[in-house]
Structures are given as C-alpha cells and as structure tokens.
C-alpha positions in Angstrom: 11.8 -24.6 1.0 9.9 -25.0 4.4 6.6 -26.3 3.5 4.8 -23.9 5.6 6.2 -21.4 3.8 5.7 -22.2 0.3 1.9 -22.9 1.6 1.9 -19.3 2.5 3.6 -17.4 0.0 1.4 -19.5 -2.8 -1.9 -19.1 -0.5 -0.8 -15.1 -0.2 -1.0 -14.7 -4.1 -3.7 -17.0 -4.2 -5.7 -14.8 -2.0 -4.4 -11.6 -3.1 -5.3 -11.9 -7.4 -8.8 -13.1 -6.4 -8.9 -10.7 -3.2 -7.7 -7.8 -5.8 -9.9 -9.0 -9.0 -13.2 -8.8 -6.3 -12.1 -5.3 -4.8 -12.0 -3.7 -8.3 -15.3 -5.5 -9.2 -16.8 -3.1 -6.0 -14.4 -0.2 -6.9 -15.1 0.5 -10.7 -18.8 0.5 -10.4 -19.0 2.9 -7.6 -16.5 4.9 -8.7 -17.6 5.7 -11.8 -21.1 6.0 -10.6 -19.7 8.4 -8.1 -18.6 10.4 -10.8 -21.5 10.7 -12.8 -23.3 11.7 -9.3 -20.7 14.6 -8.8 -20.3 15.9 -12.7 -24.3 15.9 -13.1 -24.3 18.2 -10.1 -27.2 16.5 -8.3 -25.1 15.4 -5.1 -24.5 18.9 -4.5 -28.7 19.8 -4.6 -29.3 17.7 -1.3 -26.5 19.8 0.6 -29.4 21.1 2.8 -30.5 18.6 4.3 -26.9 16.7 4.8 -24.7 19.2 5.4 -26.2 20.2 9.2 -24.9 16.1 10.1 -21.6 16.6 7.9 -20.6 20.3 9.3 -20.3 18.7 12.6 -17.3 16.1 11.3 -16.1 19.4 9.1 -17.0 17.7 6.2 -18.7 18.8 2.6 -22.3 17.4 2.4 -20.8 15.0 -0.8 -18.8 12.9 2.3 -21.7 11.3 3.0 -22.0 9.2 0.1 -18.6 7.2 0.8 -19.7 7.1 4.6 -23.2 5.4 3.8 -21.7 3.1 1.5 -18.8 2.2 4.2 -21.3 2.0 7.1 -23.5 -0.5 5.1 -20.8 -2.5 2.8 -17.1 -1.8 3.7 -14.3 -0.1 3.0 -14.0 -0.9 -0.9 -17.0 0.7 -1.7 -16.1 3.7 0.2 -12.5 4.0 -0.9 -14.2 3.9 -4.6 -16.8 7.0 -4.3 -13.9 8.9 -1.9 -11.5 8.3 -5.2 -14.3 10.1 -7.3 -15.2 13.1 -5.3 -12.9 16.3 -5.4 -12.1 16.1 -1.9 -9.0 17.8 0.4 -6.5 15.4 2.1 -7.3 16.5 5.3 -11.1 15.7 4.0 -10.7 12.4 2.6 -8.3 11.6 6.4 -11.3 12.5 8.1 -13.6 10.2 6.3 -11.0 7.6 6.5 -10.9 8.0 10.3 -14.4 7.8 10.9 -15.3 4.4 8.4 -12.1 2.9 10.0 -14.3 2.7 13.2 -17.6 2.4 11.9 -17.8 0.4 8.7 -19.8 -2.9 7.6 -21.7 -2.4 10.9 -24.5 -4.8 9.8 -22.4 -8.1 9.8 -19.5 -7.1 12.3 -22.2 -6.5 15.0 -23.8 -9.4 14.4 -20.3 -11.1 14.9 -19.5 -9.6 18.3 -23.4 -10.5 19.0 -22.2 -13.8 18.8 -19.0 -13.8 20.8 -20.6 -12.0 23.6 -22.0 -8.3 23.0 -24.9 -7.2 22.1 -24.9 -6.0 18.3 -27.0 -3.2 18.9 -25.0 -2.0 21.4 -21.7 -3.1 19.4 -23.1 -0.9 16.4 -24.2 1.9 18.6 -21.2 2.4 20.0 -18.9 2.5 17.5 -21.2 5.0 15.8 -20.6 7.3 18.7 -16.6 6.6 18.8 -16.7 7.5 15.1 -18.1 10.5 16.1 -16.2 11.6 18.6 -12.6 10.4 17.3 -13.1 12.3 14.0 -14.5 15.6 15.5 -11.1 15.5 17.8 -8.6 15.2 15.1 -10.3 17.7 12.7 -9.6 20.1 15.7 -6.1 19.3 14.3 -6.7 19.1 10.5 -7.6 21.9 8.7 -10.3 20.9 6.1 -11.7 23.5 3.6 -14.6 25.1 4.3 -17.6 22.4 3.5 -20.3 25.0 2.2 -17.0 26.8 -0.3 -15.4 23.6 -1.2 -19.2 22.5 -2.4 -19.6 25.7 -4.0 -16.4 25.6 -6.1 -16.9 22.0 -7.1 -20.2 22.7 -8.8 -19.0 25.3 -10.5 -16.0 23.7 -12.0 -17.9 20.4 -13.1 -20.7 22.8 -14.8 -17.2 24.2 -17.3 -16.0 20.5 -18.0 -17.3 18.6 -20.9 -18.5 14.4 -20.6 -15.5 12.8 -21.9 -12.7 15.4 -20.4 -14.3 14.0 -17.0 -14.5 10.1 -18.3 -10.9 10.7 -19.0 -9.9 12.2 -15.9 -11.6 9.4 -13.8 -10.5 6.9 -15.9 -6.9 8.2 -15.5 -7.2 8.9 -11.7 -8.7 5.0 -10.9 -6.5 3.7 -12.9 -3.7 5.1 -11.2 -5.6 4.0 -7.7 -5.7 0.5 -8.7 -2.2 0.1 -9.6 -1.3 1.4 -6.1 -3.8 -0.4 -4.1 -2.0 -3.9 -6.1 1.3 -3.3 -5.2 -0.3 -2.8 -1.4 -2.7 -6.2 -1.4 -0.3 -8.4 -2.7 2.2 -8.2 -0.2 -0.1 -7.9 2.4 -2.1 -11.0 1.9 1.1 -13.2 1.6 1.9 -11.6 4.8 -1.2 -12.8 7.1 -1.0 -16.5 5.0 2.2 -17.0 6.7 1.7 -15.6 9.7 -1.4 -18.0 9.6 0.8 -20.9 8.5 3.6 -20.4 11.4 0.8 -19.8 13.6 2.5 -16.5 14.9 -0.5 -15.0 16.3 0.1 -17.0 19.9 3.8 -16.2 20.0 3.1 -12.7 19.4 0.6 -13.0 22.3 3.6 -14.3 24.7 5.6 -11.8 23.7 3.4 -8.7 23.7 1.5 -9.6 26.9 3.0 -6.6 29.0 1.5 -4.5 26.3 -1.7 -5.5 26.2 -1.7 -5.5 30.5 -0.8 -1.7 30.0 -3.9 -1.6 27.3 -5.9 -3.1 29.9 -6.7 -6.3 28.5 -5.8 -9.6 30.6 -3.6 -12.3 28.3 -6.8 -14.5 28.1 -8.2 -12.4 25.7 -5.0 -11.7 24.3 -5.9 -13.7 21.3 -8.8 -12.5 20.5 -7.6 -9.0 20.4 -4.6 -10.0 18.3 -6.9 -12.5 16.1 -9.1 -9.1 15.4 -6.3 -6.6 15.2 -4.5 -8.2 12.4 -7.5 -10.0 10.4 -10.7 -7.9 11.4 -14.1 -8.8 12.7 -15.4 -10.3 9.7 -12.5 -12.1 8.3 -11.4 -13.4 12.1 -14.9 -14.2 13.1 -14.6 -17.9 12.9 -11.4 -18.1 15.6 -13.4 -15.1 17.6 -16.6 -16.9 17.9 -14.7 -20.3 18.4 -12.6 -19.0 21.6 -15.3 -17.3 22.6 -17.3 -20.4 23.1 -14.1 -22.8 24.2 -13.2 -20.2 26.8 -14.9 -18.9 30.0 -14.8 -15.2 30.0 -16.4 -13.1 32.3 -18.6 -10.6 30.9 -16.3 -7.4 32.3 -13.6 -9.0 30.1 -15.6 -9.1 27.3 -17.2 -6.1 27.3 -13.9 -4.7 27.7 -11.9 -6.6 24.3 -15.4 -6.4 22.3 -15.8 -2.4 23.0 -11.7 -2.2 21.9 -11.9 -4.2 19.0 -15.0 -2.8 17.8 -12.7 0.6 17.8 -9.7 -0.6 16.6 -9.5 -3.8 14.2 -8.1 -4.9 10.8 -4.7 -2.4 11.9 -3.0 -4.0 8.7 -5.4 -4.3 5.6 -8.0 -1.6 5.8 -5.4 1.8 6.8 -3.1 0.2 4.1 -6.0 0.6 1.6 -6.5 4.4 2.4 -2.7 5.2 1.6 -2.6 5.0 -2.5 -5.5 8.0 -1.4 -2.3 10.3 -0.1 -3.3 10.3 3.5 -0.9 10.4 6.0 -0.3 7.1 7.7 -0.3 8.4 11.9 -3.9 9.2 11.3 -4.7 6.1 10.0 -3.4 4.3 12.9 -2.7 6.0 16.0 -6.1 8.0 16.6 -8.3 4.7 16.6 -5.6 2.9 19.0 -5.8 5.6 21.5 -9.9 5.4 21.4 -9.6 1.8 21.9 -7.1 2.4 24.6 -9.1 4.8 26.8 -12.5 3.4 26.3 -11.2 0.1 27.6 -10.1 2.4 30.5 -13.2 4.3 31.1 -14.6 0.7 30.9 -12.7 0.1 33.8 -13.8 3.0 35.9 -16.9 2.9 35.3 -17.1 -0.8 36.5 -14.8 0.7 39.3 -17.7 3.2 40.5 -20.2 0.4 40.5 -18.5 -1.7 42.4 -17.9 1.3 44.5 -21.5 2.8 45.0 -22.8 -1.2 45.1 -20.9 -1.4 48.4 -21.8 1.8 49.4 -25.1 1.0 49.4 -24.7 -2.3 50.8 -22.8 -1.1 53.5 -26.1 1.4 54.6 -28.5 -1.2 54.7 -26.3 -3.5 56.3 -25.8 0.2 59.1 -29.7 0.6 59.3 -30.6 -2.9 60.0 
C-alpha cells in the first residue's frame, strides 16, 4: 500500500474518533441544556424582545439561541441547541443558512485580519451577507408562522411530564450522533489524503477557468481552495503563510477574503447540518452564489472608482 495513503486513511480515523469524541463533548451539554431551556418554558418569555430581530429572517424568537451560540463558538454548539428545539425544516435550513456564513466570527476575523482584511470589517460583513442570503431564500421556504409556532410549543411542553422529555431527547440525540459519525468519519479521511497527495494544487490547475469565471485570478487560487475545503480556522496556517510568501495586491485580496468569508468549509460544516433533514442545495448553492456576486460587485465597485478617479482627474487636468 502507497505510503501516502496508508498515512491518510490512519490520520483520517485518527482525526475523525478524537474529532467526533470532542464534537459530542460540545453537543450533549448544549443539547440537553437546550432542552431544559425549551421544556421549562422560559425561552419562550423573552419572545418580545427577540422576536422583532428574528421576524425579519422568518424565524421563531427560540432561533436565536443556536445563532448566538454559532456566531460566538461554531457550528457544534449550534447544531446541538437546533437538535433540541421543536423547529420546522424549512426553520432549522434557514438557521443553517445564515451560521454557515456567519459563525465563530471572533477567531475567523481575526484570521483574515492577519492574511490581509480588516477583522472588523471581515466580521461585519459577513453579518450583513447572513442577513441578506437567508431573508432571500425564506422568500422561497415556507417556515411556520414564528409567533404560532412559539405559541404551540409552549403549550405542548406545559402537557409533557420531566422524564417523557429526558426520553425523547435522549432518543432524538442519540439518533443525531449516530448520523453525524457515519458523516465525520469518512470525511476526515477524505481531507487527510487529499492533504497527503497534496491535491489541493492540482485541483487549482485544473479548476482555474472556474475560478476566472468566479472572478478570482489563479494566484489566489489556493487560497480559495485551501479555505473552501478546510475553512478559515482549520486552513489558517497555509492562508496566513501564502499570504505572507506572496505579493497580492490589496483588490485581490479584498476580493478572495470578502468570498471566502461567505463561502468556506463547503465539505465539513453543510455535511454536519444533513443528519438535521435539511435539504442539501440549500446548504451549498445559496452561500456560493453570494460569494460569487459579492466578488463581482467587488469588481464594479472598484470599476466606478477607477472610473469617477479619472473623471476627476481628467477636469482638473481641463481647468488648469
């Protein structure tokens, strides 16, 4: 057996038992917290102040407590409260949708801070992308009624005794963690041994006309690919290190920051949401357009500068 891939394959596993041990360490705490928040009803007595934010993403007041916990942590913690909440699919895809652009802001700004982007711009941004992308495809979705749904769920905890619910959640995550294994396991061998082949660069080669058509040049090429399959956080090392070995202007890395901020991790963190039931075009094809026409707008915007800078250099030069 090729070394390289017996390195992989072992380094996969490896990476996946202690990857999947961690993630239920994060999981079964919040979970079952989350539950004890929704069965003692108190989640549901701070609807008025929350639900004016939440109404506007067509969301129940209750959403924000995975969002919080994915804007400030990750997607783990987020998956484990959304797994404990009596949401809708169409719910639980727009929640999905927006932490899949927004999520661990703290340390992935800080990352793109120091690979050439401000992070409070970096973290602003994607806050508004997540925003935006989510209120567009529940245009499409048809999520319950937030103030109803929050209603009905109070009502129905209030006629269900302690343990019936410590069963039921018990029953429902342990079901969730069984499917999120057989998703993690062959996932993580997957990125060891594209890491131990190296694939990334050949894949730039060979997708370079696609990422002209998205805009980016090949030189960044890496970068893009680098975040797209391993994330901000996990990548950061190989980001920040051809960042710095590279010269890059700052249009081309404004451009690739502002995409990747938008659309990273394609593999691991959409894989994560599917043992939830959602359906797997939203979690990958609304994000990659985003990225796709903000790198765009980037473009004309830049375009318009340039444009009005000559302009204006062009009537001073006329009334000297």
């Amino acid at each position: 057996m090729d070394i390289r891939l017996k390195t992989g394959i072992e380094s996969g596993v490896k990476r996946g038992v202690s990857g999947y041990i961690w993630l239920l360490k994060i999981l079964a705490p919040i979970s079952f917290g989350t539950a004890l928040l929704v069965y003692s009803g108190w989640l549901y007595k701070i609807d008025f102040i929350i639900q004016p934010v939440m109404g506007m993403l067509s969301l129940p007041a209750s959403a924000a407590l995975p969002l919080i916990i994915g804007l400030f942590t990750g997607i783990y913690g987020a998956i484990g409260a959304m797994a404990a909440l009596p949401l809708t699919i169409d719910q639980m895809t727009l929640i999905a949708i927006f932490l899949l652009i927004s999520h661990n802001l703290i340390q992935e700004s800080i990352v793109q801070g120091q690979s050439g982007l401000n992070p409070f711009i970096a973290a602003g941004f994607r806050l508004i992308a997540s925003f935006i992308v989510t209120a567009i495809v529940a245009l499409f979705l048809q999520p319950a009624d937030p103030v109803t749904a929050a209603a009905s769920v109070d009502a129905l905890y209030k006629t269900v005794s302690f343990l019936t619910m410590l069963k039921g959640w018990t029953t429902d995550f342990g079901y969730l963690a069984i499917r999120i294994f057989t998703i993690i396991m062959p996932l993580m061998v997957a990125m060891e041994l594209m890491k131990s082949f190296d694939l990334i660069r050949h894949i730039v080669r060979a997708i370079s006309p696609v990422l002209s058509v998205m805009g980016l040049s090949r030189a960044t090429g890496v970068l893009w690919l680098t975040a797209a399959f391993f994330g901000l956080a996990y990548g950061a090392a190989v980001i920040v290190e051809e960042t710095r070995n590279n010269t890059f202007s700052r249009d081309e890395l404004t451009r690739l920051h502002l995409s990747i901020g938008i659309n990273h991790a394609m593999i691991e963190d959409p894989a994560l949401f599917l043992p939830l039931g959602i359906l797997p075009f939203w979690l990958w094809i609304p994000r990659l357009l985003a990225a796709i026409i903000t790198i765009y707008v980037v473009h004309l915007i830049n375009f318009v500068r340039r444009l009005h800078a000559e302009r204006t250099g062009h009537k001073k030069l006329c009334n000297h």
